[in-house]
PyMOL CGO cylinders between C-alpha atoms (Angstrom):
from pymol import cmd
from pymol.cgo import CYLINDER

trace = [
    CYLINDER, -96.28, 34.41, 46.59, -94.77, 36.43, 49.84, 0.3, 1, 1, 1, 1, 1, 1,
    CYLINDER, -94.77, 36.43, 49.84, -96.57, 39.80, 48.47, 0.3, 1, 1, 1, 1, 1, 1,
    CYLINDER, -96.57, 39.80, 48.47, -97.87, 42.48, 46.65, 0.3, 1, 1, 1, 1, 1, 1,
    CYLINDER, -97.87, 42.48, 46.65, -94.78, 44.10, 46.25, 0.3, 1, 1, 1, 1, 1, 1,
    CYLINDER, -94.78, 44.10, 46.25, -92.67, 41.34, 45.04, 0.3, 1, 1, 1, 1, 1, 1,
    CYLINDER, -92.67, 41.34, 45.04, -95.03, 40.39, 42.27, 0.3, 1, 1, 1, 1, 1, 1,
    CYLINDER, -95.03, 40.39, 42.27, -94.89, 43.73, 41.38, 0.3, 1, 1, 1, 1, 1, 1,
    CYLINDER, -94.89, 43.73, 41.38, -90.92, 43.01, 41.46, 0.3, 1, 1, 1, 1, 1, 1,
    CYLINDER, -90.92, 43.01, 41.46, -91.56, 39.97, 39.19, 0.3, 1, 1, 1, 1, 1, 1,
    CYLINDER, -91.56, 39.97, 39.19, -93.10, 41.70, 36.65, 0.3, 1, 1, 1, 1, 1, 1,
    CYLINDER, -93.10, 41.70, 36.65, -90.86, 45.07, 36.26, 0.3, 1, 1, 1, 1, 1, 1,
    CYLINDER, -90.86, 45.07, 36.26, -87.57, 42.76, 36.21, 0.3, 1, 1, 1, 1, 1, 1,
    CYLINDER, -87.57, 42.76, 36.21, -89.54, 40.16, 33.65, 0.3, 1, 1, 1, 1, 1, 1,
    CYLINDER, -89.54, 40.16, 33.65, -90.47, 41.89, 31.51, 0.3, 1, 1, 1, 1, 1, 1,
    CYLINDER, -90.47, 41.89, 31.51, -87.79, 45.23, 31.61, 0.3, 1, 1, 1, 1, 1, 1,
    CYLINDER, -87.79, 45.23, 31.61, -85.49, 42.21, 31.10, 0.3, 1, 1, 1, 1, 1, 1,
    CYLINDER, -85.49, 42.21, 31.10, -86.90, 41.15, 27.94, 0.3, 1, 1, 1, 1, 1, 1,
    CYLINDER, -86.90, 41.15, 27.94, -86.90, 44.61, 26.73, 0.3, 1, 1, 1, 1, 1, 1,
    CYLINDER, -86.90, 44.61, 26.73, -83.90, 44.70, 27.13, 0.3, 1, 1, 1, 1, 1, 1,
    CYLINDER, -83.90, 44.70, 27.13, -83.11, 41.83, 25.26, 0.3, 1, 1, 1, 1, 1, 1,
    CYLINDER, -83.11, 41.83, 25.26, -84.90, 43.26, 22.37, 0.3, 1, 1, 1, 1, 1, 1,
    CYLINDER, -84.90, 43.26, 22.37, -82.34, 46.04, 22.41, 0.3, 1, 1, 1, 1, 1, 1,
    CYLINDER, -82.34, 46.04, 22.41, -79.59, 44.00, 22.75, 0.3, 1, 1, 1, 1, 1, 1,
    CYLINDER, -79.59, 44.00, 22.75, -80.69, 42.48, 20.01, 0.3, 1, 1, 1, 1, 1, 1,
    CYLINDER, -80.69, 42.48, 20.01, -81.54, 45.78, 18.11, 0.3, 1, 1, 1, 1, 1, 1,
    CYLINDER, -81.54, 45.78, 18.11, -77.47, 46.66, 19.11, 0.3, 1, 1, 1, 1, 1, 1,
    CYLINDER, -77.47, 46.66, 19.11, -76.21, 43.00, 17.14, 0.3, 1, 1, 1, 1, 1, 1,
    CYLINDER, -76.21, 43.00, 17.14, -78.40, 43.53, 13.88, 0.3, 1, 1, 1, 1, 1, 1,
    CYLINDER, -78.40, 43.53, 13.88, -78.47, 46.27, 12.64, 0.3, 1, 1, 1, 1, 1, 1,
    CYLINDER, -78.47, 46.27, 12.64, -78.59, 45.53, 9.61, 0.3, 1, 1, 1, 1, 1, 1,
    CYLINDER, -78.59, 45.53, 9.61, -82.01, 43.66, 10.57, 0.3, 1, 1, 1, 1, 1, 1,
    CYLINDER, -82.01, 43.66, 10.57, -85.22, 45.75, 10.19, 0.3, 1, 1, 1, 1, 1, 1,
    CYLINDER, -85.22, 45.75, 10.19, -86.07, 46.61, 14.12, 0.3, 1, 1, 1, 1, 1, 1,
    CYLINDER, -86.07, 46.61, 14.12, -90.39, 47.40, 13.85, 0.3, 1, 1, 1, 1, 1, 1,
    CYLINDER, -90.39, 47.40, 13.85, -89.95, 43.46, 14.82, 0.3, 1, 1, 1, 1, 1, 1,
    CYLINDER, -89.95, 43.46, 14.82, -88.08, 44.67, 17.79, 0.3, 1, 1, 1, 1, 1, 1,
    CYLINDER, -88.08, 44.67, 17.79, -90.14, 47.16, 18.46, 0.3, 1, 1, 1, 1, 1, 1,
    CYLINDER, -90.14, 47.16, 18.46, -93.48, 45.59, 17.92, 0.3, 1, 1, 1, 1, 1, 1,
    CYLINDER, -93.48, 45.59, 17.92, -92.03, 42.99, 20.58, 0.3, 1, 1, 1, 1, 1, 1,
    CYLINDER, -92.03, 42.99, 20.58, -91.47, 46.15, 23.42, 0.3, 1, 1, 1, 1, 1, 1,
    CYLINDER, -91.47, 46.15, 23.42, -94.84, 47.63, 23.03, 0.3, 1, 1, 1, 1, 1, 1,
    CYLINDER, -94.84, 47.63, 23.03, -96.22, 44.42, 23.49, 0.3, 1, 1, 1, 1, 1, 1,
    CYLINDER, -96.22, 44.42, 23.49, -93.81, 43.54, 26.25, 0.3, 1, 1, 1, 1, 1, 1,
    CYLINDER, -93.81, 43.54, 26.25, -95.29, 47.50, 27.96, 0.3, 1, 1, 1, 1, 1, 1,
    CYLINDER, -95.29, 47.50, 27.96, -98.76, 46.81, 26.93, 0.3, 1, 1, 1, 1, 1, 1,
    CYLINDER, -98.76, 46.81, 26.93, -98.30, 43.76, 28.84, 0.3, 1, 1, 1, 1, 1, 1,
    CYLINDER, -98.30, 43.76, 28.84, -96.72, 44.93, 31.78, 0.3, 1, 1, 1, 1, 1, 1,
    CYLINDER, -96.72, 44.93, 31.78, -99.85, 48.08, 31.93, 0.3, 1, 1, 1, 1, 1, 1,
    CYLINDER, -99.85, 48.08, 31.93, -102.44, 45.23, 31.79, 0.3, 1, 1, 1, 1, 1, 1,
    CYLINDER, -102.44, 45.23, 31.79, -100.81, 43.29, 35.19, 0.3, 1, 1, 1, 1, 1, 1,
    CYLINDER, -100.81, 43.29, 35.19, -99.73, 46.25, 37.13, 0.3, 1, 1, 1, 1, 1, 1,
    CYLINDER, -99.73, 46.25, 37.13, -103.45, 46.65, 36.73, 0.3, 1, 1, 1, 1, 1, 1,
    CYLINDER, -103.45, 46.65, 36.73, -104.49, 43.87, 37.81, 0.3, 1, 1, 1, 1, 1, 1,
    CYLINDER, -104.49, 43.87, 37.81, -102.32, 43.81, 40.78, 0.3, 1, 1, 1, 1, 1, 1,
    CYLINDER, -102.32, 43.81, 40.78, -103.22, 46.95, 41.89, 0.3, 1, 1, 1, 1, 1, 1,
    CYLINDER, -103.22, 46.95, 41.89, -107.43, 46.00, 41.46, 0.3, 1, 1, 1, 1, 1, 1,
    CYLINDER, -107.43, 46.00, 41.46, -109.04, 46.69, 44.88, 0.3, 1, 1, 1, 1, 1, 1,
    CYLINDER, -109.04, 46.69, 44.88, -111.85, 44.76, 44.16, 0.3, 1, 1, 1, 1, 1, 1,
    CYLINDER, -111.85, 44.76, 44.16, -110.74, 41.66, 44.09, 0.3, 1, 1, 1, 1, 1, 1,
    CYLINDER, -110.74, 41.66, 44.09, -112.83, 39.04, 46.73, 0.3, 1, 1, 1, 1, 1, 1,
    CYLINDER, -112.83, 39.04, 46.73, -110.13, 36.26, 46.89, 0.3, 1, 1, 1, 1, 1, 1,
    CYLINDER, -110.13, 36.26, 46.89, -106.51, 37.56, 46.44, 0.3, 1, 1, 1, 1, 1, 1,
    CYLINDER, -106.51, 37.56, 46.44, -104.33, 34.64, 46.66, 0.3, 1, 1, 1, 1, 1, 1,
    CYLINDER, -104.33, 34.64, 46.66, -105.99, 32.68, 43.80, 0.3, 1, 1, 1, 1, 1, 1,
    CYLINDER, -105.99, 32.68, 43.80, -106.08, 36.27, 41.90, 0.3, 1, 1, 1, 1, 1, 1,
    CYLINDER, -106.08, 36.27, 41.90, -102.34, 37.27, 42.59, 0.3, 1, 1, 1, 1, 1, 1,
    CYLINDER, -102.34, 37.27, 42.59, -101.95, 32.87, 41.63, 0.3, 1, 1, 1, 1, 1, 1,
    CYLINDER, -101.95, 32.87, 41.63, -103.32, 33.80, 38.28, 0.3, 1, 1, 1, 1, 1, 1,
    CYLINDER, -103.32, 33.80, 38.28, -101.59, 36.71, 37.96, 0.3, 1, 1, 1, 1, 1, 1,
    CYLINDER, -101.59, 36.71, 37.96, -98.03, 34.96, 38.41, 0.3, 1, 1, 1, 1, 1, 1,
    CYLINDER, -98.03, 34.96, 38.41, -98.98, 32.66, 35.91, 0.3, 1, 1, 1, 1, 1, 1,
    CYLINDER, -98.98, 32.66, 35.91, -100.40, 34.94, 33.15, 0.3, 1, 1, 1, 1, 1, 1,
    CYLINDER, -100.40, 34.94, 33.15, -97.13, 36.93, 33.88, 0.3, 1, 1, 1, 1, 1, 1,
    CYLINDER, -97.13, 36.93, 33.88, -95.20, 33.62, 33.16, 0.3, 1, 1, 1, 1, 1, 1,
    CYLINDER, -95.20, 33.62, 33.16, -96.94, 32.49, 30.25, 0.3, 1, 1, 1, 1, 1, 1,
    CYLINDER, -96.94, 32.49, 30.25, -97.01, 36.00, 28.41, 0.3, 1, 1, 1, 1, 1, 1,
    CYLINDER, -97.01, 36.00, 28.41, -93.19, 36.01, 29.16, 0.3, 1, 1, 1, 1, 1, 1,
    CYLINDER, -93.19, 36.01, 29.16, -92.89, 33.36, 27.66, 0.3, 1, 1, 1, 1, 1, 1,
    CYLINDER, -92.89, 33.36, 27.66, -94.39, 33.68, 24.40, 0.3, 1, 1, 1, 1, 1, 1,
    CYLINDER, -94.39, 33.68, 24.40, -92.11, 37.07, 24.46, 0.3, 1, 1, 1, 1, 1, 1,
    CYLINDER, -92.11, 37.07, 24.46, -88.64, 35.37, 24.86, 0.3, 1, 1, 1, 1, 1, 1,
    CYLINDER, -88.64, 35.37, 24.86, -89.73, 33.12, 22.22, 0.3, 1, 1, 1, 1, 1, 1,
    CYLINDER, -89.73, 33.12, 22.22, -91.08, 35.97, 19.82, 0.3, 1, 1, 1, 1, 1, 1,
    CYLINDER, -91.08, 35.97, 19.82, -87.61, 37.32, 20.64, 0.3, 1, 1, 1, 1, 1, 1,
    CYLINDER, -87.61, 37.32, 20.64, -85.75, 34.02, 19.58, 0.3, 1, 1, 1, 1, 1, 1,
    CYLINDER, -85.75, 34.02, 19.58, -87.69, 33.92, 16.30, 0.3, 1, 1, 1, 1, 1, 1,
    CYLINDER, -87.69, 33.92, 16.30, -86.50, 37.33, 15.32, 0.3, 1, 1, 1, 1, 1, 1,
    CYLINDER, -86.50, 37.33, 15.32, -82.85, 35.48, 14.99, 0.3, 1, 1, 1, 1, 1, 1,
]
cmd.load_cgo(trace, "trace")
């Protein structure tokens, strides 16, 4: 992790890229019901809220394991995304 501000990076092109999958997939079916889509981008904003957050946590006694974690919760949450995204085929 070089810093901060490229984790913050990570997570605004992560998960704005998944959202914008969602719409591109939105844009192909429409004849598809989109609250699927949609529930998919809240999710996708509630999670990006919940790590900015965490990043930006002052209090925090040992940073590289905390920014670690954060990288990895980042990862895993993205992934369960792409794949709620693939299941809306």
């Amino acid at each position: 992790m070089a810093n901060v501000r490229d984790l913050k990076k990570d997570i605004n092109y992560v998960l704005g890229d998944i959202i914008e999958a969602v719409y591109l997939w939105e844009y192909t079916n429409k004849d598809k019901d989109a609250k699927k889509g949609e529930a998919i981008i809240d999710e996708a904003i509630e999670t990006f809220d919940l790590l900015i957050a965490k990043v930006n946590d002052r209090k925090v006694v040992n940073k590289k394991s905390h920014f670690k974690a954060i990288s990895n919760e980042l990862e895993t949450k993205g992934k369960a995304l792409i794949e709620k995204i693939n299941a809306l085929g």
